[in-house]
PyMOL commands that place a pseudoatom at each C-alpha (Angstrom):
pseudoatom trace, name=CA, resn=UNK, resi=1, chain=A, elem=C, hetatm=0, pos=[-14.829, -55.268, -79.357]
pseudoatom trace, name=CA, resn=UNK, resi=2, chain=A, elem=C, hetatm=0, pos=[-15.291, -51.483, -78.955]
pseudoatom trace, name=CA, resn=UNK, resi=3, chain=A, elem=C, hetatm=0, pos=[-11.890, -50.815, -80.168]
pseudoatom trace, name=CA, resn=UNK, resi=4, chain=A, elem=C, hetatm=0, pos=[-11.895, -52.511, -83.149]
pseudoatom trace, name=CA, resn=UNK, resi=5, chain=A, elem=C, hetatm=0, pos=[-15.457, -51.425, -83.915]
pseudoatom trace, name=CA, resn=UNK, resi=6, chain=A, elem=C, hetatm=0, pos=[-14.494, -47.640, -83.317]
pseudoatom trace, name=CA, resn=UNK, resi=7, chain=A, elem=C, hetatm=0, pos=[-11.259, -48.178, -85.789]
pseudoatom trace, name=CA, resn=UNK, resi=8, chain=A, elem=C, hetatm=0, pos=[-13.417, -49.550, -88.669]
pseudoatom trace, name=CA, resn=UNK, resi=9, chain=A, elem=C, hetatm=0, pos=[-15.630, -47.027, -87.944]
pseudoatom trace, name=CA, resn=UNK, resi=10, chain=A, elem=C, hetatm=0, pos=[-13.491, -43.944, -88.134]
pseudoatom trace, name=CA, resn=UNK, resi=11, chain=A, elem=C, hetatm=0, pos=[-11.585, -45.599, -90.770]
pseudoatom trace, name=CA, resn=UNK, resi=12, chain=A, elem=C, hetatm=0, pos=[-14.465, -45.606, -93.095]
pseudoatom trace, name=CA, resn=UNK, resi=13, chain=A, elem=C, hetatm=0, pos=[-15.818, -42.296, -92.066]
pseudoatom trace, name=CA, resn=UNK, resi=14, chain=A, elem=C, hetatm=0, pos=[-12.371, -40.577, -93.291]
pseudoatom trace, name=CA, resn=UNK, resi=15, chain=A, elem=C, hetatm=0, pos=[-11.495, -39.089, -96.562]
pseudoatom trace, name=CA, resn=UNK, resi=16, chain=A, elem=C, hetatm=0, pos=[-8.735, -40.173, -99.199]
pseudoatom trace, name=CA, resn=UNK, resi=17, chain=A, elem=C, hetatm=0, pos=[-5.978, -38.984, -97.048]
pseudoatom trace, name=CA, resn=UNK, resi=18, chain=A, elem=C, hetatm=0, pos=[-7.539, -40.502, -93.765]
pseudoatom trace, name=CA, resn=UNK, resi=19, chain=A, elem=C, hetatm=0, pos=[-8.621, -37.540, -91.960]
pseudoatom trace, name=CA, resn=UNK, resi=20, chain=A, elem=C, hetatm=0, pos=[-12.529, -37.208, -90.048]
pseudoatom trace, name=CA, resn=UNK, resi=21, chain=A, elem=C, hetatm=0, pos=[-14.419, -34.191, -88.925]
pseudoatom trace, name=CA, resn=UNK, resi=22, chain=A, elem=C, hetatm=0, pos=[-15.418, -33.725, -85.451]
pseudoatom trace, name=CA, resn=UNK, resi=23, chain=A, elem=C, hetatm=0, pos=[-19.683, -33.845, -85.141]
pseudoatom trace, name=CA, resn=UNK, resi=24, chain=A, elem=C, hetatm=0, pos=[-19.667, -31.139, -82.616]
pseudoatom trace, name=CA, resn=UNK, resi=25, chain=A, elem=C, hetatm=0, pos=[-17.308, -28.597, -83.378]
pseudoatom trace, name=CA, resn=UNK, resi=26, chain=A, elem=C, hetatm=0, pos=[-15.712, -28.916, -86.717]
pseudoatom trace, name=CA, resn=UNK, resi=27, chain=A, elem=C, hetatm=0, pos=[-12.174, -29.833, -86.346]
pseudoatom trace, name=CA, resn=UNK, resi=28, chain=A, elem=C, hetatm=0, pos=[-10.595, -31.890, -88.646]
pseudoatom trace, name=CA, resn=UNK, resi=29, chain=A, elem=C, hetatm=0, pos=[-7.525, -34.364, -87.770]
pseudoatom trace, name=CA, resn=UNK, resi=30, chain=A, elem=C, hetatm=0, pos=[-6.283, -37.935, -88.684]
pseudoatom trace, name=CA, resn=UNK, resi=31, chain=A, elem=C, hetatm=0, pos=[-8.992, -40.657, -87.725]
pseudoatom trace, name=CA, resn=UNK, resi=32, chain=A, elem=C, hetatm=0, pos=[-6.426, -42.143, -85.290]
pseudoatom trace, name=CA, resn=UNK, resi=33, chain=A, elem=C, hetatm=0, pos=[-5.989, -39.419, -83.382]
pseudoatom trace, name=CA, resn=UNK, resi=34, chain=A, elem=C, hetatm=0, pos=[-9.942, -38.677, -83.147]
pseudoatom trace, name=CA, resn=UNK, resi=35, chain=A, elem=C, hetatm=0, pos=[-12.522, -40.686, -81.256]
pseudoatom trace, name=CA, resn=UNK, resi=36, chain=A, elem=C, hetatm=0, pos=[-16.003, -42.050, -82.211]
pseudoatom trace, name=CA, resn=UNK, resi=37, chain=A, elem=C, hetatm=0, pos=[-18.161, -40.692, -78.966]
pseudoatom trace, name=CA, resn=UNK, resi=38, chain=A, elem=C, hetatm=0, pos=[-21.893, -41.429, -78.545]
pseudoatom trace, name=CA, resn=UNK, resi=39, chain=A, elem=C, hetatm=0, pos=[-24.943, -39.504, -77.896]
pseudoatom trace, name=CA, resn=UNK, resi=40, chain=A, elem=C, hetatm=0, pos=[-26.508, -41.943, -75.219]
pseudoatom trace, name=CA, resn=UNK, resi=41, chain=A, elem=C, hetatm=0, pos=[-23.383, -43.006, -73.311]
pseudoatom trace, name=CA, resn=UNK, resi=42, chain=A, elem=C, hetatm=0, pos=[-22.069, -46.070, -74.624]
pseudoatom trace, name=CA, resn=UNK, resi=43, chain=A, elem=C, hetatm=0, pos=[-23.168, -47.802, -71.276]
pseudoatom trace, name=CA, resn=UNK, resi=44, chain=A, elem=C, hetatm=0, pos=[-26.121, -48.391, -72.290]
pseudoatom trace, name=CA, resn=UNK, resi=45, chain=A, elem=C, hetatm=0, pos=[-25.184, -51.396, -73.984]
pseudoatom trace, name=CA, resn=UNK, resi=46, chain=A, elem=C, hetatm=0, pos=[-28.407, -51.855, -76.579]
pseudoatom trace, name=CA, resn=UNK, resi=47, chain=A, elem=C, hetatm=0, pos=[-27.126, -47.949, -78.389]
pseudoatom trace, name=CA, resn=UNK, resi=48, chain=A, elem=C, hetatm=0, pos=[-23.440, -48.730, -78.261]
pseudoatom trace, name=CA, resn=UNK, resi=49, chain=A, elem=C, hetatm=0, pos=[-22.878, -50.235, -81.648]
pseudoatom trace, name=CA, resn=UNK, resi=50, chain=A, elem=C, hetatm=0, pos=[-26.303, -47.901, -82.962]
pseudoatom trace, name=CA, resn=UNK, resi=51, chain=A, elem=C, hetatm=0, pos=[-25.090, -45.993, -85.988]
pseudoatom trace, name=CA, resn=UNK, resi=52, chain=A, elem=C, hetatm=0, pos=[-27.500, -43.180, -84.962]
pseudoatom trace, name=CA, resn=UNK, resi=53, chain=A, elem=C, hetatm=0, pos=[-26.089, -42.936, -81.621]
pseudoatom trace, name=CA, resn=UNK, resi=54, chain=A, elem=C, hetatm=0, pos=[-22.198, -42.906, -82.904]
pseudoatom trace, name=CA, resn=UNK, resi=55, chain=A, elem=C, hetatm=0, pos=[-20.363, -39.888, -84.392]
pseudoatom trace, name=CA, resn=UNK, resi=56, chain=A, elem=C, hetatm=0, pos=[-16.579, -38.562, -85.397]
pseudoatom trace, name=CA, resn=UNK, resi=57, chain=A, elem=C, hetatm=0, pos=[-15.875, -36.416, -82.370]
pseudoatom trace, name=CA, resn=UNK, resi=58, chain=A, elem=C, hetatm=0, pos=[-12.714, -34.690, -81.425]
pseudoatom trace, name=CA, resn=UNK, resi=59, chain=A, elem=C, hetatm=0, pos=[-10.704, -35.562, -78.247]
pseudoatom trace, name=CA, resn=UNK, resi=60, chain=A, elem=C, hetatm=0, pos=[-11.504, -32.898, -76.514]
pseudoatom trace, name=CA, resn=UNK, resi=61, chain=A, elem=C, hetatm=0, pos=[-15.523, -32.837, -77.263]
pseudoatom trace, name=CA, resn=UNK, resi=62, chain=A, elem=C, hetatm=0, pos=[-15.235, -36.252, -76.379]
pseudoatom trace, name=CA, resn=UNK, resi=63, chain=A, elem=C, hetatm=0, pos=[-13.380, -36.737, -73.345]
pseudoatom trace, name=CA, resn=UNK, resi=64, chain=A, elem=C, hetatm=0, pos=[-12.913, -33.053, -71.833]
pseudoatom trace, name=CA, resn=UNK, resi=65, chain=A, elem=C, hetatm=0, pos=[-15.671, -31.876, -72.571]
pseudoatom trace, name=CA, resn=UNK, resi=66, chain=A, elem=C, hetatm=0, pos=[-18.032, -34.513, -71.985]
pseudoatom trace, name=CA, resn=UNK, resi=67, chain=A, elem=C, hetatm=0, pos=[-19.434, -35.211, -75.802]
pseudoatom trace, name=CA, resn=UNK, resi=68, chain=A, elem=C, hetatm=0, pos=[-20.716, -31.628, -76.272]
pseudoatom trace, name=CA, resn=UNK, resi=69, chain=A, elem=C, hetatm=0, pos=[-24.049, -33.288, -75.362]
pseudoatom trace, name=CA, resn=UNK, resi=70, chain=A, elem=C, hetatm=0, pos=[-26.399, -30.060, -76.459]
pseudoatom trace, name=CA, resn=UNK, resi=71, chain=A, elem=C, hetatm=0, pos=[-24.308, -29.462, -79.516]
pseudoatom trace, name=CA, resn=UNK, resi=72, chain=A, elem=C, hetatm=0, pos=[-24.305, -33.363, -80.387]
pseudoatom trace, name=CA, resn=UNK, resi=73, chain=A, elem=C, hetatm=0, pos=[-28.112, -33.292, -79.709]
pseudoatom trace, name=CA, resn=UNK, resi=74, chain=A, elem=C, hetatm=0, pos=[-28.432, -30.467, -81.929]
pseudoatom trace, name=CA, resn=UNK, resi=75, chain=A, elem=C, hetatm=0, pos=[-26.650, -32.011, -84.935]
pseudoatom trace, name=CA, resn=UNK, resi=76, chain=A, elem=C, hetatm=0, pos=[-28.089, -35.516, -84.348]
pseudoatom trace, name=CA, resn=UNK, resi=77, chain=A, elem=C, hetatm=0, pos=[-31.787, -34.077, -84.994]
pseudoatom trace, name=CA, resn=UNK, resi=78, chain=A, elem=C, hetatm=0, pos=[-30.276, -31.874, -88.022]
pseudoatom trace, name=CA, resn=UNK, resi=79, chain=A, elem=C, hetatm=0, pos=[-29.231, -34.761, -89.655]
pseudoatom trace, name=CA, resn=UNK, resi=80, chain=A, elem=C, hetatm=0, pos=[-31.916, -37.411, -88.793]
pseudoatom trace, name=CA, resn=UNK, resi=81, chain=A, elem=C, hetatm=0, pos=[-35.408, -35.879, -87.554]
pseudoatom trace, name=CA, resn=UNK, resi=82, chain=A, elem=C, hetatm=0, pos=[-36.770, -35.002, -84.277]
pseudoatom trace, name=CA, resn=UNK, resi=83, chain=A, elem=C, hetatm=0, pos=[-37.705, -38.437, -84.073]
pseudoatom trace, name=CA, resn=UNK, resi=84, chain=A, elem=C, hetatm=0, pos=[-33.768, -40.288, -83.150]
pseudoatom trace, name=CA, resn=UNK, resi=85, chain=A, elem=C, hetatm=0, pos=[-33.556, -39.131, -79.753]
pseudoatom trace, name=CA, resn=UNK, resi=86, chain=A, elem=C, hetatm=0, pos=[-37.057, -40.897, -78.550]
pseudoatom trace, name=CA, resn=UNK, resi=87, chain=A, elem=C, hetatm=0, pos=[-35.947, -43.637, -80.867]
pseudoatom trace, name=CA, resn=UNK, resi=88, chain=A, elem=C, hetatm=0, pos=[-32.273, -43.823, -79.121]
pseudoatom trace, name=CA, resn=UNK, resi=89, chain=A, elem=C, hetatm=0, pos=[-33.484, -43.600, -75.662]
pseudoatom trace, name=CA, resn=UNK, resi=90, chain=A, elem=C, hetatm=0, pos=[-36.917, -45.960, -75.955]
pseudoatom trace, name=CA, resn=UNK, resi=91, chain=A, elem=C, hetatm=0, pos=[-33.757, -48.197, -77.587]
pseudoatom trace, name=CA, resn=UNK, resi=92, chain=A, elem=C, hetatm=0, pos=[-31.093, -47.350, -74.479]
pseudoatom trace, name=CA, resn=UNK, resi=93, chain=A, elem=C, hetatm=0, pos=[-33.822, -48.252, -71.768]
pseudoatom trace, name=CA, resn=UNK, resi=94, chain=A, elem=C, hetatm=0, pos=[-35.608, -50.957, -73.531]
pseudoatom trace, name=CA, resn=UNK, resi=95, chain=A, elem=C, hetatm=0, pos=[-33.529, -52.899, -75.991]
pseudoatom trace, name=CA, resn=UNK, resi=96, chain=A, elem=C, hetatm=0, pos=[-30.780, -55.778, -76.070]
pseudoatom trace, name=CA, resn=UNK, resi=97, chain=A, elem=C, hetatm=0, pos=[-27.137, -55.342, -76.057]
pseudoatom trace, name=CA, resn=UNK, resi=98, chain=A, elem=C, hetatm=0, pos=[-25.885, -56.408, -79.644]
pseudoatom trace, name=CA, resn=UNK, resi=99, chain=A, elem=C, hetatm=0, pos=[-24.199, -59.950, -79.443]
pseudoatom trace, name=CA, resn=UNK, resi=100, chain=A, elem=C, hetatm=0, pos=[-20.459, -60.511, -80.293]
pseudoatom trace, name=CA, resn=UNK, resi=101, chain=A, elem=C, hetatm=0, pos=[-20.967, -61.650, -83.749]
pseudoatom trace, name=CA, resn=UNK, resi=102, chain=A, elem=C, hetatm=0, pos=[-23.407, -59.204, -84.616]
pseudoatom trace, name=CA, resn=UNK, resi=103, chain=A, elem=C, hetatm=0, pos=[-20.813, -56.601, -83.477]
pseudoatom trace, name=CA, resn=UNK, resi=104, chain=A, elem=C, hetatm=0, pos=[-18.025, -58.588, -85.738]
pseudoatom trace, name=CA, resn=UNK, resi=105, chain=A, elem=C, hetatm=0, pos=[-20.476, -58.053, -88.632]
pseudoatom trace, name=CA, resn=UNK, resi=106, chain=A, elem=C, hetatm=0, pos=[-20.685, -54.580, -87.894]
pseudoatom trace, name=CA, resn=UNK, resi=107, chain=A, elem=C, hetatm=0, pos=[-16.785, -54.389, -88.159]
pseudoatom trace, name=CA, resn=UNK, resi=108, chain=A, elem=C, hetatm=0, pos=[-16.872, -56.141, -91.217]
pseudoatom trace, name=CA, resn=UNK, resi=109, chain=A, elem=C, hetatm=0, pos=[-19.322, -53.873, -92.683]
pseudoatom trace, name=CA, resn=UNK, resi=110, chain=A, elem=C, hetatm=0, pos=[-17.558, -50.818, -92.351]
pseudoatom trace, name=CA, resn=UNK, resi=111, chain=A, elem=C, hetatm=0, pos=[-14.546, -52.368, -93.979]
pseudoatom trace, name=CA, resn=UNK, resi=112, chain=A, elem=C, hetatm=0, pos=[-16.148, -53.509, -96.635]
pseudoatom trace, name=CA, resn=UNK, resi=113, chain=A, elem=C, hetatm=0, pos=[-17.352, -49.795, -96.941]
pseudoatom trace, name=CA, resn=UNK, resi=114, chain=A, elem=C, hetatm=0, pos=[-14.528, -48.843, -96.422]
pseudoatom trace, name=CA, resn=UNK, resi=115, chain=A, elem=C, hetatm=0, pos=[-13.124, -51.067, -99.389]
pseudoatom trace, name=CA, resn=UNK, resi=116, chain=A, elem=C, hetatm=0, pos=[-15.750, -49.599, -101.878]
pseudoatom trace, name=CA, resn=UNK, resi=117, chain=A, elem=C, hetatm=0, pos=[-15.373, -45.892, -101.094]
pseudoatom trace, name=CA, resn=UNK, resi=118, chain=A, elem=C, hetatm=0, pos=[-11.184, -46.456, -102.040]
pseudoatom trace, name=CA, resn=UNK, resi=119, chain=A, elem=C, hetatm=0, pos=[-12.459, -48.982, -104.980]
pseudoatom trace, name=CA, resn=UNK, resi=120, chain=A, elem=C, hetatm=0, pos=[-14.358, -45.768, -105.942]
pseudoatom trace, name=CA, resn=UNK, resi=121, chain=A, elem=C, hetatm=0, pos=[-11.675, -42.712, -105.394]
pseudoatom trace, name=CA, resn=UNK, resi=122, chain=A, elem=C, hetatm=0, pos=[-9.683, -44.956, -107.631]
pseudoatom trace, name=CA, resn=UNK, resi=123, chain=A, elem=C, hetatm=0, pos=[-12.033, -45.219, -110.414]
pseudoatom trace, name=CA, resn=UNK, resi=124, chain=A, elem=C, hetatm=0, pos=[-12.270, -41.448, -110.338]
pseudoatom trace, name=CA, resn=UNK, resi=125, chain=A, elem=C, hetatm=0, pos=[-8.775, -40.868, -110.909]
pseudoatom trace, name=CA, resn=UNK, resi=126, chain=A, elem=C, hetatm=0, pos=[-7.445, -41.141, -114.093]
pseudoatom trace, name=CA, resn=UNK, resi=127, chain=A, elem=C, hetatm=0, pos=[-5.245, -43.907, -115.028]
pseudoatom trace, name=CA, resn=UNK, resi=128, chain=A, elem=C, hetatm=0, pos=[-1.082, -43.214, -115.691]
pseudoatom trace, name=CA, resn=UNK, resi=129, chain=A, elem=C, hetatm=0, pos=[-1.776, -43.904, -119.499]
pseudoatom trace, name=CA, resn=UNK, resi=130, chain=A, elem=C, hetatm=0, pos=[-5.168, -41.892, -119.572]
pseudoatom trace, name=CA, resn=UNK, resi=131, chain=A, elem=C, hetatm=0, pos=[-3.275, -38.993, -118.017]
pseudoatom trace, name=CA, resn=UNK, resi=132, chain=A, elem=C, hetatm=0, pos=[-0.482, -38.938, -120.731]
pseudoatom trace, name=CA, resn=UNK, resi=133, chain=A, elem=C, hetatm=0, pos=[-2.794, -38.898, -123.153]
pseudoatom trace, name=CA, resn=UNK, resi=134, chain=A, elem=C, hetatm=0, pos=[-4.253, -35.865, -122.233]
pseudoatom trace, name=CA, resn=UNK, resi=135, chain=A, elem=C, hetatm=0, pos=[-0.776, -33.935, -121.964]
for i in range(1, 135): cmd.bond("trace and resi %d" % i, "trace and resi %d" % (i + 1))
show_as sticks, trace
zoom trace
C-alpha cells in the first residue's frame, strides 16, 4: 500500500510539469525520482499515512542522510505550530495503524486532488480560440 500511497502523494504534490521540492533542503526534481519520507519513521504504523508526518524529500535527505531529522523538525513546526510534534508522537505511541481501506481512500483522495489542481491549470490557460483572438 505504501507505494501506491507515496505515488499519489507525490503526484499531487507536483507542479504542471510534474516536478516536487524537497522539505529539507530545497532541491527540486521529477516526483518519480523523489521520495515522500516521514518525520516519525514510518514504523510506527498509526503516523505512516499522517499527512502531518509525510513530506516531498529528496533521495539523499531521505535515504543517505537519514530524513534530515533536525531540519525536517524545523520546517514541520514552521509550517504547522509547535504543537505537531507532541501531536505526532502522542499519535506514533498511542494510536491505531490506519486500515487498508482507509489507506485506499487516502490514495483516492490525492488523485482526486490531483484531478482538480490539472482541472484548474487548465481553466487558467487560455483556450486555442481565446488566444487568437487576442493576436
Amino acid at each position: 500500500m505504501w507505494k501506491k500511497f507515496s505515488k499519489a502523494y507525490r503526484e499531487y504534490k507536483a507542479n504542471e510539469y510534474g516536478y516536487v521540492i524537497c522539505f529539507t533542503c530545497g532541491y527540486s526534481n521529477h516526483y518519480k525520482r523523489m521520495d515522500t519520507g516521514h518525520y516519525i519513521d514510518r514504523r510506527h504504523g498509526a503516523v505512516k499515512f499522517n499527512p502531518l508526518n509525510i513530506e516531498i524529500q529528496c533521495m539523499i535527505c531521505n535515504r543517505l542522510k537519514n530524513g534530515e531529522i533536525e531540519k525536517y523538525r524545523k520546517n514541520l513546526i514552521e509550517r504547522y505550530g509547535a504543537d505537531v510534534e507532541e501531536l505526532l508522537h502522542n499519535e506514533a505511541k498511542f494510536g491505531a495503524p490506519m486500515l487498508q481501506h482507509e489507506v485506499e481512500t487516502m490514495i483516492t483522495y490525492y488523485k482526486q486532488l490531483k484531478k482538480l489542481k490539472d482541472e484548474a491549470r487548465q481553466n487558467l490557460r487560455p483556450s486555442d480560440s481565446e488566444a487568437k483572438e487576442e493576436v
